[in-house]
Residue frames as qw, qx, qy, qz and C-alpha x, y, z in Angstrom:
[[0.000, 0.886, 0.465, 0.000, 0.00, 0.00, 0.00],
 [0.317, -0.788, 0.034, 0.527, 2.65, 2.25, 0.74],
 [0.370, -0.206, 0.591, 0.687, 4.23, 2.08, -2.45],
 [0.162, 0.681, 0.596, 0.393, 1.29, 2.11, -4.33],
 [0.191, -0.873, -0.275, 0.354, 0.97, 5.61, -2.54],
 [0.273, -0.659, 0.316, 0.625, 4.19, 7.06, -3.23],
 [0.481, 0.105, 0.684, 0.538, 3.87, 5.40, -6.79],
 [0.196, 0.694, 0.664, 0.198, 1.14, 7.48, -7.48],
 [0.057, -0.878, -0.007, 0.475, 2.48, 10.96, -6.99],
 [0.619, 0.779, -0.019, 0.096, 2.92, 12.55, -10.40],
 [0.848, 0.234, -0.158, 0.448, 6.60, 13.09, -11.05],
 [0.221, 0.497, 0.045, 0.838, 6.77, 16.46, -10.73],
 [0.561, -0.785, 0.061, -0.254, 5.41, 16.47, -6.51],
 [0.589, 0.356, -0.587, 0.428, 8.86, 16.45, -4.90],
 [0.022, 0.133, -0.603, 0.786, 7.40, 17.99, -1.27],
 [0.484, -0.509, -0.643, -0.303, 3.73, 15.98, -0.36],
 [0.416, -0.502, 0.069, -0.755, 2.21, 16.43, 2.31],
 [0.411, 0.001, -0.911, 0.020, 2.61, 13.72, 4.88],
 [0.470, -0.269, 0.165, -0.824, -1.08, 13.34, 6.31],
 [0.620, 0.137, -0.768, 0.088, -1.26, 10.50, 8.78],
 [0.729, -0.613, -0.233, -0.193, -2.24, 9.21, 12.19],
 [0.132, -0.851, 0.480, -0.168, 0.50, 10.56, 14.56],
 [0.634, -0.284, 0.690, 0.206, 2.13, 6.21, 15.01],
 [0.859, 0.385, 0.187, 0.281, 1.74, 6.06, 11.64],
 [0.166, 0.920, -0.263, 0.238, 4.08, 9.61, 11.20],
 [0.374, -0.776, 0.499, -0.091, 5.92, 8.26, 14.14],
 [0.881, -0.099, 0.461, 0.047, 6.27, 4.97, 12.77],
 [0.081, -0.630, 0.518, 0.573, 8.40, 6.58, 9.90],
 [0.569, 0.255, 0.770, 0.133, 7.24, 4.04, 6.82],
 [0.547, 0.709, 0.273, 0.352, 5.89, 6.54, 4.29],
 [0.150, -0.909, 0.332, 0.201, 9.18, 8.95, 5.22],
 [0.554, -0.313, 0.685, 0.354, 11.45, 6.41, 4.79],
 [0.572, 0.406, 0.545, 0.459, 9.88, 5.37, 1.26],
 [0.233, 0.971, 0.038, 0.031, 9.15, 9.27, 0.13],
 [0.105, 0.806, -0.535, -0.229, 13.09, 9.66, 0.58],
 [0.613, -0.211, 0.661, 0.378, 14.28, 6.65, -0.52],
 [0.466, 0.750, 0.463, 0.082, 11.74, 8.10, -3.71],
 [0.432, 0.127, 0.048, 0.891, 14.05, 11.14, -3.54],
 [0.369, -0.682, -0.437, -0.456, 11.30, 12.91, -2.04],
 [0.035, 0.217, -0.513, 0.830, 10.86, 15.47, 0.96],
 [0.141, -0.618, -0.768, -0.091, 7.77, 15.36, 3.23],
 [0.062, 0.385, -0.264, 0.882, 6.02, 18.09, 4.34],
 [0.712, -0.529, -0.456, -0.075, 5.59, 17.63, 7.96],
 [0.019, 0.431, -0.499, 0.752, 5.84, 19.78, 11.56],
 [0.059, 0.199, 0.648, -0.733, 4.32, 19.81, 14.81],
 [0.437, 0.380, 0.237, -0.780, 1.75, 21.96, 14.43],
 [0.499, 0.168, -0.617, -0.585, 0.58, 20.18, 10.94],
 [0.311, -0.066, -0.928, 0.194, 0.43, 17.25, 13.27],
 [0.258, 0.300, 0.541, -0.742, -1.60, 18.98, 15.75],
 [0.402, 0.207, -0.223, -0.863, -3.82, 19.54, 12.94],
 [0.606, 0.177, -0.585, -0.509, -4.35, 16.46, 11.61],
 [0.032, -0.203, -0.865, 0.457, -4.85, 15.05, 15.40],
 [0.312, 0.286, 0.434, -0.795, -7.73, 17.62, 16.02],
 [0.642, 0.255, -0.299, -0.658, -9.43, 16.38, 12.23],
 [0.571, -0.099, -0.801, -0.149, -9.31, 12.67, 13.00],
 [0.030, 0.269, 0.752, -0.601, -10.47, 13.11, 16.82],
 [0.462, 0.372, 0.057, -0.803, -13.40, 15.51, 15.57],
 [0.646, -0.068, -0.595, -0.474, -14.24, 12.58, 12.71],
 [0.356, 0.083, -0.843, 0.396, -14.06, 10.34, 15.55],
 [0.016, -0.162, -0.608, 0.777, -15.89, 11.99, 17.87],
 [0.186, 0.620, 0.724, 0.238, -18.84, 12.61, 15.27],
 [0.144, -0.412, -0.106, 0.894, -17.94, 16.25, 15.06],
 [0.493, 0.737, 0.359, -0.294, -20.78, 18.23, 12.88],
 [0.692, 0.514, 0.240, 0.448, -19.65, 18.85, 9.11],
 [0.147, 0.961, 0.023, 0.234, -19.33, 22.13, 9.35],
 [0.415, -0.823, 0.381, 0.074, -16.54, 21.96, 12.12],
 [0.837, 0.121, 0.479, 0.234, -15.15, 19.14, 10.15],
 [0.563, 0.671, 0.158, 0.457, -14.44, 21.36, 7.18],
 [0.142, -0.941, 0.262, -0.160, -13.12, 24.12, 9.67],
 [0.680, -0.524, 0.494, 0.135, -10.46, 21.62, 10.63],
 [0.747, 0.243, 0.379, 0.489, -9.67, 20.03, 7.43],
 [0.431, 0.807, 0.075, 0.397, -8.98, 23.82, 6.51],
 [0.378, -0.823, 0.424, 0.025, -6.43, 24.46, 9.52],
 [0.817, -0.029, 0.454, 0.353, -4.80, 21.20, 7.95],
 [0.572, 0.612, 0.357, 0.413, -4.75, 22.82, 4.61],
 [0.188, 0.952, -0.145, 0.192, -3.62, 26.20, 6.20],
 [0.740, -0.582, 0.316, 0.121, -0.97, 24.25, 8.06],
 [0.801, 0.335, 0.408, 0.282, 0.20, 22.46, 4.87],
 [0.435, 0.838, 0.143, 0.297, 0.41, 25.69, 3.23],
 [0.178, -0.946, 0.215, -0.167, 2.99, 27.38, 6.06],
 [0.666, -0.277, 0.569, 0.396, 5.43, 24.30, 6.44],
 [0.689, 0.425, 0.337, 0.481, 5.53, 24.36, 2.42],
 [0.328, 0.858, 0.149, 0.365, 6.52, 27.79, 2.86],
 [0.336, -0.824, 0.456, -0.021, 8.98, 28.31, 5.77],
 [0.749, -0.366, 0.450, 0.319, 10.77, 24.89, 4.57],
 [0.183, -0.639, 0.440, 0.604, 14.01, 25.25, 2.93]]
């Protein structure tokens, strides 16, 4: 599965987004393949935080609406690591 993932980014994504349940992130598997791909991820803290507070809130049967407010702190997260890393 993991390969199939990584296989499937067009050629031309060299910095994805690595969006993932904090043991998978911690469990390092799609890092390891994205650089063995010659690939960077993008992934901090705070992106993490994000994408804790949008799978507790699906969990938790959070209403849509807050749902989409979270999946858009992911997406403004996403956007500030792809822009402070080097």
């Amino acid at each position: 599965m993991i390969d199939e993932a990584i296989g499937s980014l067009d050629e031309n994504v060299h910095r994805p987004a690595l969006l993932a349940t904090r043991a998978t992130v911690e469990a390092a598997v799609y890092r390891d393949r994205l650089h063995l791909s010659g690939r960077e991820e993008v992934w901090s803290e705070p992106l993490q935080a994000s994408v804790d507070d949008l799978l507790f809130g699906v969990k938790r049967g959070m209403p849509g609406v807050q749902l989409r407010d979270a999946w858009s702190r992911v997406l403004e997260a996403v956007k500030e690591e792809g822009r402070t890393a080097p």
